[in-house]
C-alpha positions in Angstrom: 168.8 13.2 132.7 168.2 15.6 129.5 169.5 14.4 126.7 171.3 16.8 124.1 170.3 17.0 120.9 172.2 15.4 118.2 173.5 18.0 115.7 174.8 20.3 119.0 177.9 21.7 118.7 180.2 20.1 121.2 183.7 21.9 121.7 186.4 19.1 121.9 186.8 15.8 120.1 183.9 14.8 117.4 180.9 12.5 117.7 181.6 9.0 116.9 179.8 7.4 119.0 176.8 5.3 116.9 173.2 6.3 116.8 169.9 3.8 117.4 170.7 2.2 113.8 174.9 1.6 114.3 176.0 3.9 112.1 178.3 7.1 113.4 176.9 10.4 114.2 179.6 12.0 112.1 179.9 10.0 109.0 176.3 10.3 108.4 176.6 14.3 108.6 179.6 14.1 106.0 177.9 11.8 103.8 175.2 13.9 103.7 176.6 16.7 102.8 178.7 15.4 99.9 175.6 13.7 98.1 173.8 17.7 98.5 177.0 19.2 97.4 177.8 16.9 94.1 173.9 16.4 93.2 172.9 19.9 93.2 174.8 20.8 90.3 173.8 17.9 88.3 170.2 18.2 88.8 170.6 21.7 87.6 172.6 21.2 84.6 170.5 19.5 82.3 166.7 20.9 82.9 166.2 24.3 82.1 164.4 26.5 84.1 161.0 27.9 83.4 162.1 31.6 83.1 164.2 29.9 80.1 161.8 28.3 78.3 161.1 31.1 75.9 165.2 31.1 75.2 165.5 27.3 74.5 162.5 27.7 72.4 163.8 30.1 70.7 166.9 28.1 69.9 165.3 25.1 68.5 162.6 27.2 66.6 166.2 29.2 64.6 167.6 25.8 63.9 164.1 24.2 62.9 163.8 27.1 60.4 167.4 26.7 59.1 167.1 22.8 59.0 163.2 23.6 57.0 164.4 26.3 54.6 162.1 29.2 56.1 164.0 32.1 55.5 161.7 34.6 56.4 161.3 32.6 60.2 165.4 32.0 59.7 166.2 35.3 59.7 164.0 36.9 62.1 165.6 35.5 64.7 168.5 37.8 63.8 169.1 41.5 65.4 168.9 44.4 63.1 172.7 44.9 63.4 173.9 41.3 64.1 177.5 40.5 63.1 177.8 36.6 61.5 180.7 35.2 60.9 181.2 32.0 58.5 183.4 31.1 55.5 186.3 32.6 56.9 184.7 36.7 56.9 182.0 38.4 58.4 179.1 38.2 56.5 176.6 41.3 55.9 173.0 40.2 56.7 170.9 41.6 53.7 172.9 40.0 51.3 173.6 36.5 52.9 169.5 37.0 53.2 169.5 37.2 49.6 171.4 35.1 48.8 169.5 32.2 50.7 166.4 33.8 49.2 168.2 33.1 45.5 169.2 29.5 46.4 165.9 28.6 47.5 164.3 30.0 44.6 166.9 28.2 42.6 165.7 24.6 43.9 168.5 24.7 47.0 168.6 24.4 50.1 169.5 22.6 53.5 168.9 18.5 53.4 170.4 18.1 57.0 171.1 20.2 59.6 171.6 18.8 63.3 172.9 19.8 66.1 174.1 18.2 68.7 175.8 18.7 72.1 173.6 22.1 72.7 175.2 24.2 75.6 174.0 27.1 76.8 174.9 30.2 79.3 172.8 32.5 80.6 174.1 35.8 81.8 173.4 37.0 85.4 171.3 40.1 83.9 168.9 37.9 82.4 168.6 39.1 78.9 171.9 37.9 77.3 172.7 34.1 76.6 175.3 32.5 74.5 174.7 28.8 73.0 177.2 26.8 71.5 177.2 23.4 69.5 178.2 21.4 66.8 176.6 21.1 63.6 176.1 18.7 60.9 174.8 20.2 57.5 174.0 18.6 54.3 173.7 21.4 51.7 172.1 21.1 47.8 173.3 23.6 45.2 170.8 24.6 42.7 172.5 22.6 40.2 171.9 19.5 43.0 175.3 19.5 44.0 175.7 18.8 47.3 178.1 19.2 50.2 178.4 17.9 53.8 180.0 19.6 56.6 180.1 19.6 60.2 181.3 23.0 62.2 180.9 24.5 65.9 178.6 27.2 66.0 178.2 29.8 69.0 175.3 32.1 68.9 175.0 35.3 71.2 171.3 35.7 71.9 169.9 38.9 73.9 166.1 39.4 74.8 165.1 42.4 72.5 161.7 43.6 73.0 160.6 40.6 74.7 162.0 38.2 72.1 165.3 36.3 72.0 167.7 37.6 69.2 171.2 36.6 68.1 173.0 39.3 68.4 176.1 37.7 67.0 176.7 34.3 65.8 179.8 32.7 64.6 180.4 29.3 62.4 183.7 27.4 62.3 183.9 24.7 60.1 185.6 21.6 61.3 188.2 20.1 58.7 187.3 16.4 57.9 189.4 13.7 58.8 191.2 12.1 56.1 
């Protein structure tokens, strides 16, 4: 007698008879299927893939530079004709660039700058991304006034020349609670 093999299609009522260890043909099949089909996603989610290294690092390295002061580094992650929005207008990027320059040379800056929850979105083509995340910033006037805010912050970054760039990048502030 040939014996059939065990994943043939059979027209009529399902398998349930047991295999060699006890448990049913069927239930195995289903199980296995449901552990592919909810741990593919999840296995995905949280490690970037190679072909986005250069994007990730390009994310931390515009925070880093924020966070450190570097203006120069800061803002060449921005496009040449980048829109920003923050403070409740868009913002033109020579002069917020100045004026980051004058704060620093003032005695300035940014004490804290984290960000947390990072989230990020490639686009099928590639070459456009969009992160999103919330921020906590600890700024000091040059008088050493300082003020502490946290916001949501979603960048749109597009490969430019072989670099990433933010195209646009837009700051809400998140009221405090009270």
């Amino acid at each position: 007698m040939v014996e059939r093999p065990r994943f043939a299609a059979k027209v009529g009522k399902p398998d349930f008879s047991q295999d060699s260890e006890g448990a049913p043909n069927i239930m195995r099949i289903l199980l296995s299927v449901i552990v592919i089909v909810l741990t593919s996603p999840c296995a995905l989610a949280g490690h970037p893939g190679s072909e986005n290294a250069d994007l990730h690092a390009a994310i931390e390295a515009f925070d880093r530079a924020y966070a450190n002061n570097d203006v120069e580094r800061y803002f060449s992650f921005y496009a040449d004709d980048a829109t920003v929005y923050f403070g409740g207008a868009r913002q033109d990027i020579p002069a917020y660039q100045e004026m980051w320059t004058a704060l620093m040379k003032s005695g300035g800056g940014v004490e804290l700058n984290e960000m947390s929850d990072l989230r990020v979105q490639i686009m099928p083509s590639g070459d456009v991304a969009i992160s999103t995340s919330f921020i906590e910033n600890r700024t000091r006037a040059a008088d050493g006034t300082k003020t502490t805010s946290k916001a949501f912050e979603t960048d749109v970054w597009q490969k430019i020349d072989g670099r990433w760039k933010i195209i646009s990048l837009h700051h809400s502030g998140i009221p405090t609670e009270e």
